[in-house]
N, C-alpha and C positions, 0 to 999 in steps of 0.2 A: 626730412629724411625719415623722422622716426614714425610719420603717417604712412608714407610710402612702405616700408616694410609691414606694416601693421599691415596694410590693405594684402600685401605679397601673403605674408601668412597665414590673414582668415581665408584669402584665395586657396590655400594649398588645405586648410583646414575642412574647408566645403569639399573641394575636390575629395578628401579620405571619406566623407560623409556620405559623398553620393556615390563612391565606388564600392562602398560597403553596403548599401542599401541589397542588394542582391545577395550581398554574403549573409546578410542579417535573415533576408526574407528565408532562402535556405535552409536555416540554423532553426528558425520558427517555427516550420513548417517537421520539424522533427522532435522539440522539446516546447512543454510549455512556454512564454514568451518572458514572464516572469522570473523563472527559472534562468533562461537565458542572461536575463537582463541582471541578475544578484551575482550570477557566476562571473557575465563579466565587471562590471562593475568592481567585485570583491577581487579579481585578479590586478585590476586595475588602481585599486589600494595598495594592495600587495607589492605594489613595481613601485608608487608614485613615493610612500610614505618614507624607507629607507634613504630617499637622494633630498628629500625634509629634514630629514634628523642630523644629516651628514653635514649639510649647510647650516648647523646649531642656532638656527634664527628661531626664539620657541613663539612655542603655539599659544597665543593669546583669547582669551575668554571672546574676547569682540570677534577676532577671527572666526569662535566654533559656532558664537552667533551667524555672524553673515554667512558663514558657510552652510549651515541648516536652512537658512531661507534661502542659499539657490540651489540648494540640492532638495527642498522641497517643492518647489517651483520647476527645476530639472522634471524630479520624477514624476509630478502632475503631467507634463507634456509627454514622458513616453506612457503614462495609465489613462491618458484619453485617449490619445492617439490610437492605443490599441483598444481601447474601447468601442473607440469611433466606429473601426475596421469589421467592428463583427455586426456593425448595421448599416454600413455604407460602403460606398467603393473606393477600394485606394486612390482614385483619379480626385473622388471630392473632398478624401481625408488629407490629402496633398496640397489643392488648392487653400482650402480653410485653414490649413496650418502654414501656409505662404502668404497669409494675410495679416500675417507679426506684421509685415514690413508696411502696411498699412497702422497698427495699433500700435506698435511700437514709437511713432514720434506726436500721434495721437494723446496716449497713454501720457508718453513724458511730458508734451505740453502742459495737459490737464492734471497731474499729480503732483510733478518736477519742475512744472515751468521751463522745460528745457526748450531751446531755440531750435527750430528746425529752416535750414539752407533752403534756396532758391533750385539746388542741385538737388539735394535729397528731393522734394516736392516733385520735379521733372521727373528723377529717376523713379517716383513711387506709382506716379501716372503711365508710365509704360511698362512698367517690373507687373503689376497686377492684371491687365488683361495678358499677358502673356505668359504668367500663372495659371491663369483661368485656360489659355488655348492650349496648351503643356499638358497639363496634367489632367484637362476632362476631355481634349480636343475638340471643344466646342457644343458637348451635350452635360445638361446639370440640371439632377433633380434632385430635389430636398426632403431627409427624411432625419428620423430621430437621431439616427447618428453623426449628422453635417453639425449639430447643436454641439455633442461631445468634441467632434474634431472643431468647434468653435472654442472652445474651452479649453483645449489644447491651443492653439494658437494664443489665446491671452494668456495662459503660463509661459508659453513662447516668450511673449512680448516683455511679458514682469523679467523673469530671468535676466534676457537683455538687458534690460534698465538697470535691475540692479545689480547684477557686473561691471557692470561700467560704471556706478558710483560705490560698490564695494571695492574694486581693482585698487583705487587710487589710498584709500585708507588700510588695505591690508597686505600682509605677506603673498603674492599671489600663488605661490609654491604650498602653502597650508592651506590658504582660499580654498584653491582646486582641490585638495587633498579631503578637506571637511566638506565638499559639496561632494562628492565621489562615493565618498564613504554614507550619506544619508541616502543618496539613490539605492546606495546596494542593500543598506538597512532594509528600509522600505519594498523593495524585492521581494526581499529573504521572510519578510512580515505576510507580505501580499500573497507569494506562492507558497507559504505553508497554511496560513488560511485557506487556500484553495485546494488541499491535501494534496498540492506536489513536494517531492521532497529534490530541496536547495543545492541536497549538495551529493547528489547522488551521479554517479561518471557517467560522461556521455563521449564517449572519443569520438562521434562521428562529428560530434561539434568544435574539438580541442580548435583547429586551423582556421575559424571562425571565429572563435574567442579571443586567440593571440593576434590575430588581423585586428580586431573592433576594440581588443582593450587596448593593446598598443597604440594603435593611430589614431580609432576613432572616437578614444577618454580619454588617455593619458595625455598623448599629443595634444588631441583638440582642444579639451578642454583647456589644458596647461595653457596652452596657442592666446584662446580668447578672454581667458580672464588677466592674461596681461598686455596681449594687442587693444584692449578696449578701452587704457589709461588711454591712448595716442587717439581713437576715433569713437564719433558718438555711437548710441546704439542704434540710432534711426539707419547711421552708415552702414553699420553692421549687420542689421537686418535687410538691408540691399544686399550685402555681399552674398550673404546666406541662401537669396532666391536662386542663387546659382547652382544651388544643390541637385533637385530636379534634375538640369539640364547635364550634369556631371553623372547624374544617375544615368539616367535614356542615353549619354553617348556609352559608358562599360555596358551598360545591357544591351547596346549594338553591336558592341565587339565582342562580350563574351557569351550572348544568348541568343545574339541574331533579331535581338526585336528593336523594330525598325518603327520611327516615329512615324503620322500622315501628316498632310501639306501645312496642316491646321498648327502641329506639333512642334515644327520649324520655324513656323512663323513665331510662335510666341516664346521659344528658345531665343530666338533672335531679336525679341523686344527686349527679351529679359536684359541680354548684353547688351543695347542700345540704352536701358536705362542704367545698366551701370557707366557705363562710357558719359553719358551727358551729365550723372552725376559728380564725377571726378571733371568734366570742361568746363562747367558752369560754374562760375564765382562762387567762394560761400558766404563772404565778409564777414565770417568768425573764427575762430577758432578752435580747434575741438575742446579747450577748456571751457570756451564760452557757452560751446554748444550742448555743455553735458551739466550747466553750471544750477545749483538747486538755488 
């Protein structure tokens, strides 16, 4: 039962992800990206830290530990990724960073020793070309920036793993709260080296901000770092491929941009490898499967 929700939830968690991808792109395309990214983040603190303090459970040393290493690993994934972007195409920066769900149970075997299912494997073998038809629809050329959005994907992948073995040792309500809080640091660092300034009003972005901090931080995050006790992260990174496909269906409805045949098809592997990954046997457990 407590797997089944888990899966319900990172499902609803992707979904905010990818219907936000359009609000974000919008929002970007108006304010530095960084700027963006400290504003919300810090509003994101703002909401999460008060319903922390209310539940009197305190904040332990080990907790602002782990939380600095996924909010540092967090924020490397959104400062490549926007890296990536200013020298390649969002279609390659997509694919590359949909390649966690590849290095993610890579990673954990060769670090973690973590077990990876006969399910996960099936699912990883059809979630990845169908990344690849998704998001490039089937043309991919390689330039300085596919390397960034590579590096972005292996923050990806650390994050992953180590949420899912920080979750089970800490408060996950602080967890989220100190990883939250180090992205928006680091923002606030990044975009005033960059001589923007952090915290200067931008109302045409406010209904941007309260969409992406509300659902797509406070929620999600909150979401994943406690659905990740219940599923490994190799799972998680499957669930997450769905994102993409979440994105291309609201920018069908809300922007009119309509995928090609190529596009469909690899939407459609994607949920075939989720599906074969939850049919197939895993003969472990998620304890086992996450176990150091």
């Amino acid at each position: 039962m407590n797997k089944a929700k888990a899966i319900v939830a990172l499902l609803l968690t992707t979904f905010f992800w990818g219907i936000t991808f359009t609000i974000v792109k919008d929002a970007v395309a108006q304010v530095d990206v960084f700027v963006f990214l400290a504003q919300r983040f810090l509003m994101a603190v703002v909401l999460l830290v008060p319903f922390c303090a209310c539940r009197r459970v305190p904040l332990t040393m080990q907790t602002v530990r782990h939380g600095l290493f996924l909010g540092l690993f967090l924020f490397g994934s959104y400062a490549f990724q926007t890296m990536a972007l200013r020298f390649t195409t969002a279609s390659n920066t997509g694919f590359l960073t949909g390649l966690s769900v590849v290095l993610v149970p890579m990673l954990g075997a060769l670090l973690f020793r973590q077990a990876v299912s006969q399910g996960i494997k099936w699912g990883v073998a059809l979630a990845v070309p169908g990344l690849f038809l998704l998001c490039t629809n089937g043309a991919f050329v390689l330039n300085i920036g596919d390397m960034l959005a590579a590096i972005c994907a292996v923050c990806v992948s650390l994050h992953l793993i180590l949420t899912g073995k920080f979750a089970r040792d800490n408060d996950v309500w602080w967890l989220t709260a100190m990883q939250l809080s180090t992205v928006a640091l680091l923002s606030f660092l990044v975009a005033e080296v960059g001589g923007h300034r952090t915290m200067a009003w931008h109302p045409e972005i406010l209904w941007a901000l309260l969409i992406c901090a509300v659902f797509a931080t406070v929620f999600a995050f909150l979401v994943q770092t406690s659905m990740q006790r219940f599923l490994s992260p190799a799972h998680t990174a499957l669930i997450f491929c769905l994102e993409p496909v979440f994105a291309a269906l609201y920018a069908f409805w809300a922007a009119d941009e309509r995928l090609g045949t190529l596009g469909y098809l690899g939407a459609l592997l994607i949920l075939a490898g989720m599906v074969i990954s939850e049919l197939a046997p895993s003969g472990e457990s998620p304890e086992a499967s996450t176990a150091t």
